[in-house]
PDB file of N, CA, C and O in Angstrom:
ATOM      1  N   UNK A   1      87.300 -46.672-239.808  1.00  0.00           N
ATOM      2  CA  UNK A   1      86.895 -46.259-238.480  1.00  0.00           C
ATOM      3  C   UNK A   1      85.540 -46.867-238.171  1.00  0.00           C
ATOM      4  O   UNK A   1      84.563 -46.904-238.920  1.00  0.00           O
ATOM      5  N   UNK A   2      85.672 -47.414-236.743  1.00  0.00           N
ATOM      6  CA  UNK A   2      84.409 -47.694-236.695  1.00  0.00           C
ATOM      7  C   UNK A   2      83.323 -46.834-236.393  1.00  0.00           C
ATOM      8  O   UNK A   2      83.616 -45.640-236.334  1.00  0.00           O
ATOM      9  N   UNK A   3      81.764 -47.244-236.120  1.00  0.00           N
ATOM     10  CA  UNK A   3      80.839 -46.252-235.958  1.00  0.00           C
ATOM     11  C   UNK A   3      80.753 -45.768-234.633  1.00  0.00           C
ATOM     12  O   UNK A   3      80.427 -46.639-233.826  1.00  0.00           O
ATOM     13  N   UNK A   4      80.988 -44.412-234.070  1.00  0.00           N
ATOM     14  CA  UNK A   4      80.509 -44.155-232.844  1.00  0.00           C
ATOM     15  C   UNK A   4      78.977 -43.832-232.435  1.00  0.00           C
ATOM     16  O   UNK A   4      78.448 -43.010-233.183  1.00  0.00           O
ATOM     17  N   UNK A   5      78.258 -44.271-231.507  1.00  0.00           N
ATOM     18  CA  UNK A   5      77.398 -44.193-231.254  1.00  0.00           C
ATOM     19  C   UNK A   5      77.134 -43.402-229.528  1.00  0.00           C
ATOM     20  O   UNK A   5      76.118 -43.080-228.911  1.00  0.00           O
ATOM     21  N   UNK A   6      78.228 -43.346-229.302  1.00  0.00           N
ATOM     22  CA  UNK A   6      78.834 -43.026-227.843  1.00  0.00           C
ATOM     23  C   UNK A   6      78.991 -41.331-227.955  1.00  0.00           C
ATOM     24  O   UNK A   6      78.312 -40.432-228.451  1.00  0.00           O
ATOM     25  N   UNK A   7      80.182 -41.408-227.263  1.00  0.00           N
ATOM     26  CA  UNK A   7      80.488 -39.810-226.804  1.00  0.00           C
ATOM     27  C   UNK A   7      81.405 -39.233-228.122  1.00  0.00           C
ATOM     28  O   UNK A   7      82.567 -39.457-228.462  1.00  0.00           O
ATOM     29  N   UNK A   8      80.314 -38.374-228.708  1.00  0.00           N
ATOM     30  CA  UNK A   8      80.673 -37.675-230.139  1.00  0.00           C
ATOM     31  C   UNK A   8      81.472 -36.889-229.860  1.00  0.00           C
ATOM     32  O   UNK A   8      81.487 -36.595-228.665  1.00  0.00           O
ATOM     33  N   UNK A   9      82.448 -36.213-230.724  1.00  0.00           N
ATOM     34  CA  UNK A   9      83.385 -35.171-230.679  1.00  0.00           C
ATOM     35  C   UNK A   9      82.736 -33.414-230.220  1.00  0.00           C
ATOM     36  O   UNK A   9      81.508 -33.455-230.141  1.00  0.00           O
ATOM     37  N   UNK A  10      83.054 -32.623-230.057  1.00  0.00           N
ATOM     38  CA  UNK A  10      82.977 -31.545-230.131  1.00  0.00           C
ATOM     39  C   UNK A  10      83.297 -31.054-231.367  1.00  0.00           C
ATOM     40  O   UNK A  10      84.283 -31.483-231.967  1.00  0.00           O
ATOM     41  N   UNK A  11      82.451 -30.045-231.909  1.00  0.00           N
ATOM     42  CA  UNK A  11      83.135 -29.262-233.390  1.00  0.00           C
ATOM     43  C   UNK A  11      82.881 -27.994-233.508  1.00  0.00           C
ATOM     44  O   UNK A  11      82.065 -27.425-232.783  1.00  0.00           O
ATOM     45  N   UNK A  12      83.393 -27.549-234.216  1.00  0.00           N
ATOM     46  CA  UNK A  12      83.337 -25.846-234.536  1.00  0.00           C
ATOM     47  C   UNK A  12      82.959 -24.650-235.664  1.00  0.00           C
ATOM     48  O   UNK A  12      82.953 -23.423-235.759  1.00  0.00           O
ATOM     49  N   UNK A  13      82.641 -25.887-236.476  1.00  0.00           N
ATOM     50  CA  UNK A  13      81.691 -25.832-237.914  1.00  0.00           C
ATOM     51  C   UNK A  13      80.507 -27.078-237.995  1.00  0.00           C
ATOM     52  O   UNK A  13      80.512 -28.210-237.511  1.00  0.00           O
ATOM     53  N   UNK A  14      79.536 -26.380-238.793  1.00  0.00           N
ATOM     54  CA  UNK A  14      78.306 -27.193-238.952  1.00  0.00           C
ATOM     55  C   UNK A  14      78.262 -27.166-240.338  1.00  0.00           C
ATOM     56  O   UNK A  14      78.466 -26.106-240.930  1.00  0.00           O
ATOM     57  N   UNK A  15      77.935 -28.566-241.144  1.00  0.00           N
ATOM     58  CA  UNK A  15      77.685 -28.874-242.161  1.00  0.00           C
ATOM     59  C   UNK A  15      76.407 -29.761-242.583  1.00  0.00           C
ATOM     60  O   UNK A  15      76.533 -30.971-242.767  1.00  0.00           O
ATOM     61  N   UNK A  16      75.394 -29.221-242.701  1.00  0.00           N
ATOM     62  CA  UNK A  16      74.523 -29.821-243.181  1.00  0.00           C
ATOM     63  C   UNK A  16      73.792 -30.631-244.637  1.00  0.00           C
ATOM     64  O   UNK A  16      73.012 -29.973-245.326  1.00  0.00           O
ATOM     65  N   UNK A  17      74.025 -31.655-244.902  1.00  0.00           N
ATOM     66  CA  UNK A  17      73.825 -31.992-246.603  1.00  0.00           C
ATOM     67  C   UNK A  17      72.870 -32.375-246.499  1.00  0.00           C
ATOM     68  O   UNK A  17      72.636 -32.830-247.618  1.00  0.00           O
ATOM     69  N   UNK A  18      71.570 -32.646-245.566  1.00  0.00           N
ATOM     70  CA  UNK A  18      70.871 -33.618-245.261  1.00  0.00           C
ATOM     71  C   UNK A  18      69.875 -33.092-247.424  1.00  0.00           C
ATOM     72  O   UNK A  18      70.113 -32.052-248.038  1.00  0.00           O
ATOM     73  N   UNK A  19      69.288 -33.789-247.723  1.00  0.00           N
ATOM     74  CA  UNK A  19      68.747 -34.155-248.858  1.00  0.00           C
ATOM     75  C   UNK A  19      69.552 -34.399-250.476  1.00  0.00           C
ATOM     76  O   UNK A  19      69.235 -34.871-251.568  1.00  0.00           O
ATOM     77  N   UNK A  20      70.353 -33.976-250.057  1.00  0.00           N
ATOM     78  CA  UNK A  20      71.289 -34.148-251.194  1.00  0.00           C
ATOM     79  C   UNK A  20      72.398 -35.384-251.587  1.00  0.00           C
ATOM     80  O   UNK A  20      72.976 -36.034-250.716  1.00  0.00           O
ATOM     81  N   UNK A  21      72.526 -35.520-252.531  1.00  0.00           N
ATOM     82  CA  UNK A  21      72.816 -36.824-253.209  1.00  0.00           C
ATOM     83  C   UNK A  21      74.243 -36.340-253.757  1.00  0.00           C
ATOM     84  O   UNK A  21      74.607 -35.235-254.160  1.00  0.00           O
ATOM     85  N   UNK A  22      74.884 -37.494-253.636  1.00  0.00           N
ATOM     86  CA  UNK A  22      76.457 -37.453-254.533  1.00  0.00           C
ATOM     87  C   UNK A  22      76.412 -37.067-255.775  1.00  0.00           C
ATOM     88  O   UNK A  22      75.520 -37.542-256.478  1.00  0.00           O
ATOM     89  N   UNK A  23      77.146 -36.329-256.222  1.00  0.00           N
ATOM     90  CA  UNK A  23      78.356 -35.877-255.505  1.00  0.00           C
ATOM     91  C   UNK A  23      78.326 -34.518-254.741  1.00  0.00           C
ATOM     92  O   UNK A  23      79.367 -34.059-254.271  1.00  0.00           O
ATOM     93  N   UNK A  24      77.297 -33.965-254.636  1.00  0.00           N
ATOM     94  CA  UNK A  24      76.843 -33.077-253.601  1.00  0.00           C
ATOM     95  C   UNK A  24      77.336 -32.641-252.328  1.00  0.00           C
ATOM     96  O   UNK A  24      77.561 -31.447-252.130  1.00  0.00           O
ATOM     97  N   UNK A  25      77.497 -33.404-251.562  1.00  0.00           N
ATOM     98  CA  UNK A  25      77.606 -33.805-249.951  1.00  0.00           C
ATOM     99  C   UNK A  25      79.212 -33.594-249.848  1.00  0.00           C
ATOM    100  O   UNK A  25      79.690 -33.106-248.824  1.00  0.00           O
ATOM    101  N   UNK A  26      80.041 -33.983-250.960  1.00  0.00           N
ATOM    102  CA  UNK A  26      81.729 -33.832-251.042  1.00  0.00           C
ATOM    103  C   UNK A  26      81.605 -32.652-251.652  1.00  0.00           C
ATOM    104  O   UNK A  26      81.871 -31.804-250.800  1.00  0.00           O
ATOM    105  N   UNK A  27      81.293 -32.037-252.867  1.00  0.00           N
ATOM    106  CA  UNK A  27      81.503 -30.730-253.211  1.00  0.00           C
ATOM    107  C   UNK A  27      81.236 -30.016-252.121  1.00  0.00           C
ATOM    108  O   UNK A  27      82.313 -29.852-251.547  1.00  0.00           O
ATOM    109  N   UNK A  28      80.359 -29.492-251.517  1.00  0.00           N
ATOM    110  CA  UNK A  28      80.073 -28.665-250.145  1.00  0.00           C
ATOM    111  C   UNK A  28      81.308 -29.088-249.366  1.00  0.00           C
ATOM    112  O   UNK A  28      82.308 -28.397-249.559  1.00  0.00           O
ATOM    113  N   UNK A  29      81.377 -29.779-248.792  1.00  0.00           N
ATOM    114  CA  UNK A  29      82.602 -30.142-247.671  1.00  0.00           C
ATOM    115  C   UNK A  29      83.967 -29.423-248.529  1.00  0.00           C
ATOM    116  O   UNK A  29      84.535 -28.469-247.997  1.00  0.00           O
ATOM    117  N   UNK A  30      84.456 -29.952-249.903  1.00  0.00           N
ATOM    118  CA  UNK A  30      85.457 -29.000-250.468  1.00  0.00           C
ATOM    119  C   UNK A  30      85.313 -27.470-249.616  1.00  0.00           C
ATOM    120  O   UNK A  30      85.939 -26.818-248.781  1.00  0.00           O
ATOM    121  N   UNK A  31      84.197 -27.394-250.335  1.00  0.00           N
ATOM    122  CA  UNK A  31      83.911 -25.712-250.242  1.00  0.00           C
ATOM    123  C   UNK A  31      84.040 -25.101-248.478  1.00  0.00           C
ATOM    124  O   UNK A  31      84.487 -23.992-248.186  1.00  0.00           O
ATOM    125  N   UNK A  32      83.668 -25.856-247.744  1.00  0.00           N
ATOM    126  CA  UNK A  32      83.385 -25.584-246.297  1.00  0.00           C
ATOM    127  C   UNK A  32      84.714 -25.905-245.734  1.00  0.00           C
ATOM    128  O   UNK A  32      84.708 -25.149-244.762  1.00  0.00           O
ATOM    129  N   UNK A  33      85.924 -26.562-245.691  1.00  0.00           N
ATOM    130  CA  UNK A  33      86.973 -26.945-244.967  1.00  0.00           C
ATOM    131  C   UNK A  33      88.295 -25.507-245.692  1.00  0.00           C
ATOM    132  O   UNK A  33      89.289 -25.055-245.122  1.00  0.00           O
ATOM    133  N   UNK A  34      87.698 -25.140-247.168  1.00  0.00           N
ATOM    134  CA  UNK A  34      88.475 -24.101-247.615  1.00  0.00           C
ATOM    135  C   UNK A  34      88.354 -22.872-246.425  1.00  0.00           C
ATOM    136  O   UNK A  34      89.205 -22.001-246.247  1.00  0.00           O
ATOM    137  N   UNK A  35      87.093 -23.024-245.668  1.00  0.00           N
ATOM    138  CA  UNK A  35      87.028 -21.734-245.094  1.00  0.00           C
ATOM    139  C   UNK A  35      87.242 -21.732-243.825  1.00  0.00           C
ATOM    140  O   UNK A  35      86.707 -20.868-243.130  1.00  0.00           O
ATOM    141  N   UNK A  36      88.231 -22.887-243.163  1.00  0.00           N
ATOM    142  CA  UNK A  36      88.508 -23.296-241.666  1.00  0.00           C
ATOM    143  C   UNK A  36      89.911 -23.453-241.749  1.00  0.00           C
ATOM    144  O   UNK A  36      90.629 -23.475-242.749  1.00  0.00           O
ATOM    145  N   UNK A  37      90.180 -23.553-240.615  1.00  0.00           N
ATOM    146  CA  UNK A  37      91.598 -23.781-240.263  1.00  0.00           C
ATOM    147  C   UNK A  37      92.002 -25.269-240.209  1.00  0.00           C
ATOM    148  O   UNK A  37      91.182 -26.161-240.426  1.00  0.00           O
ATOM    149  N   UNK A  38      93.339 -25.513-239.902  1.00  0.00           N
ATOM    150  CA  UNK A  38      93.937 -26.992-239.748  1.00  0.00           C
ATOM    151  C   UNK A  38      93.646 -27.134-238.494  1.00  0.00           C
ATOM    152  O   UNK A  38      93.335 -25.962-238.280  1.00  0.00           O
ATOM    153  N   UNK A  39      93.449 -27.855-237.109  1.00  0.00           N
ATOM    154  CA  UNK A  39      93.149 -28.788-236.391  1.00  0.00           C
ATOM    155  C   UNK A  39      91.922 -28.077-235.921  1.00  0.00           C
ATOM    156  O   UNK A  39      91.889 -28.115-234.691  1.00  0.00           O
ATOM    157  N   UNK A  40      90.830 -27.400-236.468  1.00  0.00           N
ATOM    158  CA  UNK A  40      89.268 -27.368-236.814  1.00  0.00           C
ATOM    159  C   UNK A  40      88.465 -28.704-236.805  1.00  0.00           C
ATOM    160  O   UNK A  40      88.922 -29.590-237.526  1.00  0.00           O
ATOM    161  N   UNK A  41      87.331 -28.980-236.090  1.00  0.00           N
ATOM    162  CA  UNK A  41      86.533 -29.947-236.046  1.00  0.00           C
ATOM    163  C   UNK A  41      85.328 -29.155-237.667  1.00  0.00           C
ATOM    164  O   UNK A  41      85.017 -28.034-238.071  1.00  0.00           O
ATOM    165  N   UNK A  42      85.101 -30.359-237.995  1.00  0.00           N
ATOM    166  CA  UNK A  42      83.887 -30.138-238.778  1.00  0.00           C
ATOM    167  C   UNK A  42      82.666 -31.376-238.612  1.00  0.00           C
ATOM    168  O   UNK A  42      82.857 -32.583-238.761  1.00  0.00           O
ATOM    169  N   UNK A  43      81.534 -30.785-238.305  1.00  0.00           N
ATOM    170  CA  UNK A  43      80.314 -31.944-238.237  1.00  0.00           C
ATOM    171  C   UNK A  43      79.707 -32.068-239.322  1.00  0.00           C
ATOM    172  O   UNK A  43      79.282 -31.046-239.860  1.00  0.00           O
ATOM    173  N   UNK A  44      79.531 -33.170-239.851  1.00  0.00           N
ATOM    174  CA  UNK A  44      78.803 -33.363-241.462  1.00  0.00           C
ATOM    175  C   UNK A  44      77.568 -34.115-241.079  1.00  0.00           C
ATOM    176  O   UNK A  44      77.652 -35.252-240.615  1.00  0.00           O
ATOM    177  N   UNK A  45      76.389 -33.492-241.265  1.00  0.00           N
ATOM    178  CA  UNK A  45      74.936 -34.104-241.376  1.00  0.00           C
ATOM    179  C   UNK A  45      74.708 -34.818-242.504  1.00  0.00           C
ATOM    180  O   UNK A  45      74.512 -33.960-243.365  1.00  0.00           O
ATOM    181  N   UNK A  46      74.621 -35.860-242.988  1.00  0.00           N
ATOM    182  CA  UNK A  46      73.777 -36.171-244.516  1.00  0.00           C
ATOM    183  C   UNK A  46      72.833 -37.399-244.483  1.00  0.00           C
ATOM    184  O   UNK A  46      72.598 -37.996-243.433  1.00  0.00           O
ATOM    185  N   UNK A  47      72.468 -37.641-245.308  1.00  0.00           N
ATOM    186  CA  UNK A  47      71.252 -38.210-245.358  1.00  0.00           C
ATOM    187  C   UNK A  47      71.185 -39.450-246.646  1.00  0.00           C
ATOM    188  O   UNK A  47      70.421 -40.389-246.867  1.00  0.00           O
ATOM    189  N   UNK A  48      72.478 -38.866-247.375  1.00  0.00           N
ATOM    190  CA  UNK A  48      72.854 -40.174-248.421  1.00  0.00           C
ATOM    191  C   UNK A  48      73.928 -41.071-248.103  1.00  0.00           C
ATOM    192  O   UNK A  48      75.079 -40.883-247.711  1.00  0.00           O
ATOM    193  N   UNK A  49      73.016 -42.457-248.471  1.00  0.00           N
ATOM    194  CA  UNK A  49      73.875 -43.380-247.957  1.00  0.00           C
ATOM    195  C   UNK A  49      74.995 -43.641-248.732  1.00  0.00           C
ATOM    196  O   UNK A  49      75.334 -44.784-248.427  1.00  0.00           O
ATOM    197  N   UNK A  50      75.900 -43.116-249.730  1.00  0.00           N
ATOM    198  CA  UNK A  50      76.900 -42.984-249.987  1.00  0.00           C
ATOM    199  C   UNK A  50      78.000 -42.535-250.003  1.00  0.00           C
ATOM    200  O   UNK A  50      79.046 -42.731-250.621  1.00  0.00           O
ATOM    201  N   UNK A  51      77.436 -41.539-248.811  1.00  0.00           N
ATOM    202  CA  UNK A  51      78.439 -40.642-247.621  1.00  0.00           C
ATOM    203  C   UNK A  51      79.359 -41.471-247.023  1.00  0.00           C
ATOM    204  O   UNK A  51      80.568 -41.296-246.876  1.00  0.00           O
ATOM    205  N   UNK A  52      78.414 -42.714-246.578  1.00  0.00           N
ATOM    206  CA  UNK A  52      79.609 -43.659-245.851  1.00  0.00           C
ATOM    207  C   UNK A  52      80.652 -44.444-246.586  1.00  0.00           C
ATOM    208  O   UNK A  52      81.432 -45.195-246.000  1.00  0.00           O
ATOM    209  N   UNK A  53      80.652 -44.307-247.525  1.00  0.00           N
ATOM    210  CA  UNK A  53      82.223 -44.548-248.457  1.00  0.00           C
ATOM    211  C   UNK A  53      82.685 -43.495-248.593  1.00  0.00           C
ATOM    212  O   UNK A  53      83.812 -43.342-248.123  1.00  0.00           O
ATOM    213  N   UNK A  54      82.134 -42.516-249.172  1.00  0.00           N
ATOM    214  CA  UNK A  54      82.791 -41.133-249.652  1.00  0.00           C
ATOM    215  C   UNK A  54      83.592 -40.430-248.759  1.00  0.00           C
ATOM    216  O   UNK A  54      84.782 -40.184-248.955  1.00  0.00           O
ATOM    217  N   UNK A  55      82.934 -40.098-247.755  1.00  0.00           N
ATOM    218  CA  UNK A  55      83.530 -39.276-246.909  1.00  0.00           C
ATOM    219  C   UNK A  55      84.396 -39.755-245.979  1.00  0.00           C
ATOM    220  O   UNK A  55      84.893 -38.865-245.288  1.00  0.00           O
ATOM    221  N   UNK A  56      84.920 -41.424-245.601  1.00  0.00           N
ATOM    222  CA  UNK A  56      85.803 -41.602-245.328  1.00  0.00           C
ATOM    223  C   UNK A  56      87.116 -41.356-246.192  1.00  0.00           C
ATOM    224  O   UNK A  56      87.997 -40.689-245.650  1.00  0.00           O
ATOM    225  N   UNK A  57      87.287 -41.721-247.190  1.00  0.00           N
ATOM    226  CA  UNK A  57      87.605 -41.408-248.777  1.00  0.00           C
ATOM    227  C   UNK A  57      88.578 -40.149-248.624  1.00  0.00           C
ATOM    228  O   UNK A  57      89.755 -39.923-248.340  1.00  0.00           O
ATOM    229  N   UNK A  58      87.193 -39.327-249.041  1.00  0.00           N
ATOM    230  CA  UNK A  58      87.633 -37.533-248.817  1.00  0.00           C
ATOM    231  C   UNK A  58      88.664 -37.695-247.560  1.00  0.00           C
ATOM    232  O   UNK A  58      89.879 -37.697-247.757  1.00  0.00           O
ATOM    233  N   UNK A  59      88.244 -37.796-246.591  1.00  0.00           N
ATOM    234  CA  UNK A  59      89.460 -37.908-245.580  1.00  0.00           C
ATOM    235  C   UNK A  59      90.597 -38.285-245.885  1.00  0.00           C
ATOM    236  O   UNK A  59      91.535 -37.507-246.063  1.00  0.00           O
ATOM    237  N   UNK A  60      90.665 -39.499-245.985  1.00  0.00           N
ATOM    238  CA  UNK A  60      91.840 -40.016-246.541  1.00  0.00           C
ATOM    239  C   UNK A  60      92.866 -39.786-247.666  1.00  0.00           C
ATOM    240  O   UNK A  60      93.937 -40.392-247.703  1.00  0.00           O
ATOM    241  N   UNK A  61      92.333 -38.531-248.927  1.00  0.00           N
ATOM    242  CA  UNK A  61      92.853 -38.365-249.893  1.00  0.00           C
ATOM    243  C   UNK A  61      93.754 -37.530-249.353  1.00  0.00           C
ATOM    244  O   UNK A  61      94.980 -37.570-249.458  1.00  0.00           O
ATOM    245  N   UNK A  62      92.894 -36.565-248.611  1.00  0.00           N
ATOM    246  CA  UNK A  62      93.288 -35.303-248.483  1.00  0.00           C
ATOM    247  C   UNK A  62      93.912 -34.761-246.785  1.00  0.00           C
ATOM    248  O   UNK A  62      94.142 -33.664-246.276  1.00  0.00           O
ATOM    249  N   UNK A  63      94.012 -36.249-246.304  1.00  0.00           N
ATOM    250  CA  UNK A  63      94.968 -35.832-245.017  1.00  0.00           C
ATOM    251  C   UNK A  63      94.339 -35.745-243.701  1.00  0.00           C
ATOM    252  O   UNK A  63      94.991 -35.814-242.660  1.00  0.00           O
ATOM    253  N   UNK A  64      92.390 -35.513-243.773  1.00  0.00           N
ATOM    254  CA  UNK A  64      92.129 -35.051-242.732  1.00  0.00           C
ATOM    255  C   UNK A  64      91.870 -36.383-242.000  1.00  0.00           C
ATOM    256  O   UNK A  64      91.948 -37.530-242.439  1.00  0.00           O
ATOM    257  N   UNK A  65      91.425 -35.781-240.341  1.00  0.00           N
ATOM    258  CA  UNK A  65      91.287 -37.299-239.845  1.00  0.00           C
ATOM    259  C   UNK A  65      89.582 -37.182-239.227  1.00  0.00           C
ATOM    260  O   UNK A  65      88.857 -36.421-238.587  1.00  0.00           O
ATOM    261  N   UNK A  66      89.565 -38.619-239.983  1.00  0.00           N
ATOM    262  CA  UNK A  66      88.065 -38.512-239.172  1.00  0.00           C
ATOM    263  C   UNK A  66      88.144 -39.115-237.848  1.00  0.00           C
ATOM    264  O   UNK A  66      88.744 -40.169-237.634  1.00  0.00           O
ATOM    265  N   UNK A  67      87.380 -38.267-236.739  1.00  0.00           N
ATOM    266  CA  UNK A  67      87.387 -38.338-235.467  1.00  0.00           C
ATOM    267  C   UNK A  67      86.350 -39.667-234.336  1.00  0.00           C
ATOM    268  O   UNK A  67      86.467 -40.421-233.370  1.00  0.00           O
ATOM    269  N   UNK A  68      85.231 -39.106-235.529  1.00  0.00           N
ATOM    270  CA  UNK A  68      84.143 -40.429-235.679  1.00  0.00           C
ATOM    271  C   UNK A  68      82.724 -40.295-236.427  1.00  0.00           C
ATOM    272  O   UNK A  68      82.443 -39.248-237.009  1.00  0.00           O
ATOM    273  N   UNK A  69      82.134 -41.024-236.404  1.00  0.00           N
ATOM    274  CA  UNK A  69      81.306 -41.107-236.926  1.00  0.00           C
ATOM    275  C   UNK A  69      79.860 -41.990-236.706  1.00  0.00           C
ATOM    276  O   UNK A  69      79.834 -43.220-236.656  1.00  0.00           O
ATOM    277  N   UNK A  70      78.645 -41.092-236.583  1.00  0.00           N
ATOM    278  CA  UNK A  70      77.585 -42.699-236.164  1.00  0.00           C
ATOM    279  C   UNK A  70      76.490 -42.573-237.473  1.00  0.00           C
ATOM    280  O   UNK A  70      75.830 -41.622-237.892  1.00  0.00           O
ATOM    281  N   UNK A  71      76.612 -43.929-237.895  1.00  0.00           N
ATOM    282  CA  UNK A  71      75.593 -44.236-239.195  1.00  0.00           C
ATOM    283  C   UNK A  71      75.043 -45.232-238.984  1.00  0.00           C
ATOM    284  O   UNK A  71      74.696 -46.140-239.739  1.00  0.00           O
ATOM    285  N   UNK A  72      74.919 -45.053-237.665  1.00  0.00           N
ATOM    286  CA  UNK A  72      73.873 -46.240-236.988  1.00  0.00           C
ATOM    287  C   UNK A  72      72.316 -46.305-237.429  1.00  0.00           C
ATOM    288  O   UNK A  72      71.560 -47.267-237.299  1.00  0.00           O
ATOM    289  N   UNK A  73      72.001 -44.902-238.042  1.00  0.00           N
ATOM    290  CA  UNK A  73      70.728 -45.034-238.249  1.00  0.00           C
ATOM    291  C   UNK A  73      70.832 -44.900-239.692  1.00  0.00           C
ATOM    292  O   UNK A  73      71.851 -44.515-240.266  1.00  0.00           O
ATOM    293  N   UNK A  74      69.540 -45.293-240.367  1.00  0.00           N
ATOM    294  CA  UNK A  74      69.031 -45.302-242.161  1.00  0.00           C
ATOM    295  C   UNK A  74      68.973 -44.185-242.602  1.00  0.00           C
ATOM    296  O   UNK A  74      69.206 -44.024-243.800  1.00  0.00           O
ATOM    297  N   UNK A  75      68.703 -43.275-241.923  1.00  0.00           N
ATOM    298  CA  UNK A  75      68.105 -41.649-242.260  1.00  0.00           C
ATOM    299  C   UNK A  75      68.691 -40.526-242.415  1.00  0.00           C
ATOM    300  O   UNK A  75      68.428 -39.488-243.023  1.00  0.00           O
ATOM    301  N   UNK A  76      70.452 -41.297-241.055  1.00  0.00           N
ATOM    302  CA  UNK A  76      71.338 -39.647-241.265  1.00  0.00           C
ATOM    303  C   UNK A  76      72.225 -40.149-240.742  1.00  0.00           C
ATOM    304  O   UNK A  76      72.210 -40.983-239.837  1.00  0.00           O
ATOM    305  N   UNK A  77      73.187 -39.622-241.338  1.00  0.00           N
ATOM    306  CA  UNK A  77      74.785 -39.837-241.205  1.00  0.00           C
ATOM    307  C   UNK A  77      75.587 -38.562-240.207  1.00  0.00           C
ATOM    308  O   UNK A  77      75.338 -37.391-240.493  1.00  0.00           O
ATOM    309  N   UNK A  78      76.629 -38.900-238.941  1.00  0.00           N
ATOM    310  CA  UNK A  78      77.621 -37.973-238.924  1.00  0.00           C
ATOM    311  C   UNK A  78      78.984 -38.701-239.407  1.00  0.00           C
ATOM    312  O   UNK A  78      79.417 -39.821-239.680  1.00  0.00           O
ATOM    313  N   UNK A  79      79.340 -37.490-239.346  1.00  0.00           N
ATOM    314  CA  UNK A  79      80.783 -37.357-239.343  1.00  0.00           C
ATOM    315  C   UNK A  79      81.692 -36.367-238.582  1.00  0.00           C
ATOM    316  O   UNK A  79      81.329 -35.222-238.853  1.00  0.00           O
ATOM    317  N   UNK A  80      82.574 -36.381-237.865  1.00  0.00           N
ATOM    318  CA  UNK A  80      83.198 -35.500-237.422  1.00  0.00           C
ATOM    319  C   UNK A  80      84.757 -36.095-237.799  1.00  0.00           C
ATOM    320  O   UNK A  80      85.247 -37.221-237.712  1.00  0.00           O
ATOM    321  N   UNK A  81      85.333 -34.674-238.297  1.00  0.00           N
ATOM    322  CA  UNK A  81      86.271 -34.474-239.353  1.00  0.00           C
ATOM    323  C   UNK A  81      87.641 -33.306-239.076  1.00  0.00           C
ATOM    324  O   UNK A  81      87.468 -32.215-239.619  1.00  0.00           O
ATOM    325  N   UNK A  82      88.473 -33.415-238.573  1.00  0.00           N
ATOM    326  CA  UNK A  82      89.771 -32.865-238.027  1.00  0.00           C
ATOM    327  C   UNK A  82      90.477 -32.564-239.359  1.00  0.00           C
ATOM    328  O   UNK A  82      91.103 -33.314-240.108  1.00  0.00           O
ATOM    329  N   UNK A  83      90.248 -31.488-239.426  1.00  0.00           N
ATOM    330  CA  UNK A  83      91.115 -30.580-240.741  1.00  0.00           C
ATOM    331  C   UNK A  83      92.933 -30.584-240.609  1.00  0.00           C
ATOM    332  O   UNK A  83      93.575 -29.866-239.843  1.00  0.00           O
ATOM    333  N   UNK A  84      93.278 -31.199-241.196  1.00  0.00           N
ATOM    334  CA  UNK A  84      95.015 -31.199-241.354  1.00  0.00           C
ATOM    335  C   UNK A  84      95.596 -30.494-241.777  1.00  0.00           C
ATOM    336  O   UNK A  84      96.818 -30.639-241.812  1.00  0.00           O
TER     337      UNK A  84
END
């Protein structure tokens, strides 16, 4: 997916990882999508740049769809993430 920088999704959970390092940022998200429903938005804040492999990844293992995402900047990552 490419990066959105435009008109972000709407979501209905907030996920914040901002300082934390892998594998961190995916354990939390495990833990946080256990406690939502299937077509649930989730917003992921982080701040490690290895989010942007991972968490497309996580998506992909496990079915959900990512909606978009802007990692346009060095400092912080979204993600917005459609629970399946």
């Amino acid at each position: 997916m490419a990066a959105n920088t435009g008109n972000l999704p709407s979501y209905d959970e907030l996920l914040d990882t901002s300082g934390l390092y892998c594998p961190e940022p995916i354990m939390l998200m495990h833990n946080k999508v256990r406690d939502m429903s299937p077509g649930q938005v989730l917003k992921v804040v982080a701040t490690d740049p290895a989010t942007t492999r991972d968490v497309p990844k996580f998506c992909q293992f496990l079915g959900h769809e990512l909606l978009g995402q802007d990692v346009s900047s060095e400092s912080s990552y979204l993600y917005f993430i459609r629970l399946a």
